[in-house]
NUSEGU-109163 format. One record per residue (C-alpha): residue number from 1; residue in one letter; y negated, z, x. Coordinates in steps of 0.2 Angstrom, whole numbers, plus 5000, padded with zeros to 4 digits. Last residue first. Layout:
BEGIN
R   resi   resn     yy     zz     xx
R    NUM      A      Y      Z      X
...
REM end
This chain:
BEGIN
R   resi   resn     yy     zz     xx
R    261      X   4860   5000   4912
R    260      X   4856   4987   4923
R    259      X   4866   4970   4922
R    258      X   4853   4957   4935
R    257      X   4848   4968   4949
R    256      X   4861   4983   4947
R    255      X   4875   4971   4947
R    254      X   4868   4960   4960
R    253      X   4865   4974   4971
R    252      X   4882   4981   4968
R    251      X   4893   4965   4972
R    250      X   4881   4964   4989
R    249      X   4882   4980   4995
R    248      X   4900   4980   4993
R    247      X   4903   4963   5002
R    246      X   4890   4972   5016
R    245      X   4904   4987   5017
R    244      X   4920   4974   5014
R    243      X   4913   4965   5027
R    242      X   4911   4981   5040
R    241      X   4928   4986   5037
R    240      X   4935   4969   5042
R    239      X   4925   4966   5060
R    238      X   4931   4985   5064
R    237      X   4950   4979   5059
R    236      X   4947   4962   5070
R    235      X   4940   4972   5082
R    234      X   4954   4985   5085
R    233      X   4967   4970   5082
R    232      X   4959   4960   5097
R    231      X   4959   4975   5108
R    230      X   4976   4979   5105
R    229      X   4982   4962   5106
R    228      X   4988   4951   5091
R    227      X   4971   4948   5085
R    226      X   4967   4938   5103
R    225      X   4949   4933   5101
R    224      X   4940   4919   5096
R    223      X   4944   4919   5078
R    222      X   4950   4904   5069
R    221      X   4968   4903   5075
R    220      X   4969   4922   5074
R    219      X   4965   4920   5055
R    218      X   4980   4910   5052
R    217      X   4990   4923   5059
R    216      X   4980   4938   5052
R    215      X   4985   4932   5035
R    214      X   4981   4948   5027
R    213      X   4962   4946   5028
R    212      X   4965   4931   5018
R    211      X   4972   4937   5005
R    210      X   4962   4952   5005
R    209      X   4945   4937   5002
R    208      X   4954   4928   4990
R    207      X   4960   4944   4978
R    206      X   4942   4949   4980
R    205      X   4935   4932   4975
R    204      X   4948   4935   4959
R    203      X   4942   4951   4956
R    202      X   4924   4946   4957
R    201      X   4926   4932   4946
R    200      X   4935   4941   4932
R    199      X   4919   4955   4930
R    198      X   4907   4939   4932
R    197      X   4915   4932   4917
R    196      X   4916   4948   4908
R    195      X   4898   4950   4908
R    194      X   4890   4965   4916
R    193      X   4889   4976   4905
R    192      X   4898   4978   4887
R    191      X   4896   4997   4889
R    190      X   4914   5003   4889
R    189      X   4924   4987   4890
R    188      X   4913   4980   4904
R    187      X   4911   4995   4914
R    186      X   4930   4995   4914
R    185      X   4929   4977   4921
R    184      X   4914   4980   4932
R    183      X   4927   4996   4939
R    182      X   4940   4983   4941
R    181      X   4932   4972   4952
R    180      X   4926   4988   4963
R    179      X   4943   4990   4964
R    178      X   4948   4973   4970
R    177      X   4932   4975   4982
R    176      X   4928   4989   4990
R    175      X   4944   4996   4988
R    174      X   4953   4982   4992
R    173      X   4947   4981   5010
R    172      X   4952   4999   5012
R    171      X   4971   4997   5004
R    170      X   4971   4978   5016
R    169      X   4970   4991   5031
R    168      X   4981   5001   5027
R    167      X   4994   4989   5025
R    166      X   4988   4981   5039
R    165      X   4991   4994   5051
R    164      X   5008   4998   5042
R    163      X   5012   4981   5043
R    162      X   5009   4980   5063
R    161      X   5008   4961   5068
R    160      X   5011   4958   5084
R    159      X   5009   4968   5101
R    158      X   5002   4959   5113
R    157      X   4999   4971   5129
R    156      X   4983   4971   5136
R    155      X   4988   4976   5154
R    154      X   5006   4974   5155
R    153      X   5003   4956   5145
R    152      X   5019   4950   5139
R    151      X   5027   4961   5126
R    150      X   5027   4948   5110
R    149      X   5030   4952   5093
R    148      X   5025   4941   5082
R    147      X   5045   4934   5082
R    146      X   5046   4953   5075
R    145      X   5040   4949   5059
R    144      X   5024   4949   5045
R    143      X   5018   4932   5048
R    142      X   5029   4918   5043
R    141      X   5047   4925   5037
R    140      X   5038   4941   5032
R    139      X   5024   4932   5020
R    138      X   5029   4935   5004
R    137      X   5033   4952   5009
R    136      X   5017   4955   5014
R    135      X   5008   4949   4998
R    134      X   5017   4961   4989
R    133      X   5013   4976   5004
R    132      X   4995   4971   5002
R    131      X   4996   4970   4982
R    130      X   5001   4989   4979
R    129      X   4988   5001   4983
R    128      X   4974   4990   4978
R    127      X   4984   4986   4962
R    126      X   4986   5004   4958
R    125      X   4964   5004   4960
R    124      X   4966   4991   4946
R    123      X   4977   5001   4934
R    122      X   4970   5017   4937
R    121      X   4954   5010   4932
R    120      X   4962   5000   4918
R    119      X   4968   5013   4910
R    118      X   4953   5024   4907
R    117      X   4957   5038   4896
R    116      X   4961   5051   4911
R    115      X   4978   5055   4904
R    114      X   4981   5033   4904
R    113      X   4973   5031   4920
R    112      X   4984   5046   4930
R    111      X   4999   5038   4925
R    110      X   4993   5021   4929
R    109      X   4987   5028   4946
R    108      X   5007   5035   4947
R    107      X   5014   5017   4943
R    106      X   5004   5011   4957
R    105      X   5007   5023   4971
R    104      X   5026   5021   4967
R    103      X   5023   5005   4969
R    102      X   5017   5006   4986
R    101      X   5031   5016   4990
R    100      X   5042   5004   4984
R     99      X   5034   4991   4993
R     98      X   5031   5000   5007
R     97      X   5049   5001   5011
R     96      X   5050   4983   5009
R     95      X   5040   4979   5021
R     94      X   5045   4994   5034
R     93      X   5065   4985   5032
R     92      X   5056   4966   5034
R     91      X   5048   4973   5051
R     90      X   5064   4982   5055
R     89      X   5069   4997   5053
R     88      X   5078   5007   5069
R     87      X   5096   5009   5075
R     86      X   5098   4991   5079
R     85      X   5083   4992   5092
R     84      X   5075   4976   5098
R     83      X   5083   4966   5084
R     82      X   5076   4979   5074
R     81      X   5089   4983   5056
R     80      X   5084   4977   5037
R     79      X   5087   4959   5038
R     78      X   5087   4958   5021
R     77      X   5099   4954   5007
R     76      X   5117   4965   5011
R     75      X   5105   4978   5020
R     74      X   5096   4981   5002
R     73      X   5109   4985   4994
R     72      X   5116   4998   5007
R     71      X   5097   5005   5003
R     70      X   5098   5006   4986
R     69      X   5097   5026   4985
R     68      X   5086   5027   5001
R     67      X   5075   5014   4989
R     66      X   5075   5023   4975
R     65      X   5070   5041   4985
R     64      X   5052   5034   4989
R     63      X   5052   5029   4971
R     62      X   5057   5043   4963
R     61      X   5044   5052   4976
R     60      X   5031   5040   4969
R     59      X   5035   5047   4952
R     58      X   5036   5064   4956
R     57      X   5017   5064   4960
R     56      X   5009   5056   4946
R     55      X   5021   5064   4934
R     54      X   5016   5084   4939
R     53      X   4997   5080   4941
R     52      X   4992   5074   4924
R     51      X   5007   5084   4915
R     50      X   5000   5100   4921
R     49      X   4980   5098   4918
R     48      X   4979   5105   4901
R     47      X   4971   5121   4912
R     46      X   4961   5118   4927
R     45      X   4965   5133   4937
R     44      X   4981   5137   4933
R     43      X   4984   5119   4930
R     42      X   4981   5114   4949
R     41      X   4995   5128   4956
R     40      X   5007   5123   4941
R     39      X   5004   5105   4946
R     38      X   5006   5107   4966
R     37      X   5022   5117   4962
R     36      X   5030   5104   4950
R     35      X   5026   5091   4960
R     34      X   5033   5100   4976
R     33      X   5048   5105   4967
R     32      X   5049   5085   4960
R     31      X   5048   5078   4976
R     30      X   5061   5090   4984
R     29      X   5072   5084   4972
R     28      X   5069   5066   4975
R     27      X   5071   5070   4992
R     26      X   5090   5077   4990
R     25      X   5095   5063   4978
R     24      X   5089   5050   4988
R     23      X   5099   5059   5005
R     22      X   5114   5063   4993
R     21      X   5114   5042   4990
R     20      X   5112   5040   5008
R     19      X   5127   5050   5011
R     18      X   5137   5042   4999
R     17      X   5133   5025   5007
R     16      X   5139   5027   5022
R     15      X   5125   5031   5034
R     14      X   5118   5026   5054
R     13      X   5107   5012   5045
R     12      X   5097   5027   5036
R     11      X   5091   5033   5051
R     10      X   5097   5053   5053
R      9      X   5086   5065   5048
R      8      X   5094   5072   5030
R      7      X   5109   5067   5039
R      6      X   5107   5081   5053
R      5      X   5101   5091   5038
R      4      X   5115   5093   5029
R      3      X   5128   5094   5048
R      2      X   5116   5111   5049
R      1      X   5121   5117   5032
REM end
């Protein structure tokens, strides 16, 4: 039993393939206990409510345990290890983990959409979840790497790129903007209000404006701070989040103003 959970918690570069494939297989089955558990718990308050709950959340852990499954794979066609430290992921390796996490996030939001009878809510607010880390992994080679890394500066050390940071990050921008596309769009459908058109031009704009949030490199030639540094990335992240409020502000206002109710 103990040597079970010593691979349970050992990094996934340190095993053979069977025993990351009894790793998938063990959280996968943890997943679908604690979906089953949380579900049961919900639908005993809120009854028809099972099937909602339970396939939302065992279908990101099917996907959190699909990549542990396919990780040897995965090592043959990534640089999945640190150059810094063999024994831990790499920037492409927490990439591409997020990827199928993030879809995971998606599928289950569709899930949730199609029970709720509003599809392309859960459709659009799954995209949010899911296009920063797409848009990442398009971007490793350039952006997204350890080569951003750079450990110079004792006192304001430059610290690169964090994907997990970002990824976050490009989930709060979207909110306020891809989903708030998306919710025009189901309002749209619904009520006939506010015009398609406008509806498609958001998201694109949106789509635009994350895009280029998640390009912090070409951003940090614009900028004239240091994005890369602690400081730099604090305010950059600050600066982001207060856009996306005054972007919001601004999409609502001109819905209310000129499509009311």
């Amino acid at each position: 039993m103990k040597n079970f959970f010593e691979k349970m918690s050992a990094p996934m570069s340190s095993l053979n393939s069977y025993e990351l494939k009894i790793q998938a297989l063990a959280i996968f089955a943890i997943a679908i206990i604690m979906s089953f558990m949380v579900a049961f718990f919900i639908s005993s308050i809120h009854p028809n409510i099972f099937l909602p709950v339970f396939l939302p959340m065992s279908s990101v852990g099917f996907f959190c345990s699909l990549c542990i499954f396919l990780w040897k794979h995965l090592e043959k066609n990534f640089n999945m290890a640190s150059a810094i430290n063999p024994n831990k992921p790499s920037f492409e390796a927490g990439i591409i983990i997020l990827l199928f996490i993030s879809f995971g996030i998606f599928v289950a939001l569709c899930i949730f959409g199609f029970f709720a009878i509003n599809i392309i809510i859960g459709f659009g607010f799954g995209i949010v979840f899911f296009y920063p880390s797409v848009f990442m992994f398009f971007r490793r080679k350039t952006c997204f790497n350890e080569k951003s890394r750079i450990i110079s500066n004792k006192r304001n050390p430059i610290f690169g790129y964090p994907i997990m940071d970002y990824w976050i990050l490009g989930i709060v921008y979207g909110l306020f903007t891809i989903g708030f596309g998306f919710f025009c769009l189901s309002r749209f459908l619904y009520l006939n209000t506010p015009p398609l058109v406008l509806c498609l031009l958001i998201i694109i704009f949106s789509f635009i404006l994350v895009s280029l949030f998640l390009s912090p490199d070409l951003m940090n030639k614009i900028l004239p701070f240091e994005i890369r540094e602690k400081k730099g990335h604090h305010l950059y992240s600050a600066l982001t989040i207060m856009v996306s409020f005054i972007l919001l502000g601004i999409f609502t206002r001109i819905i209310e103003t000129f499509f009311p109710l």
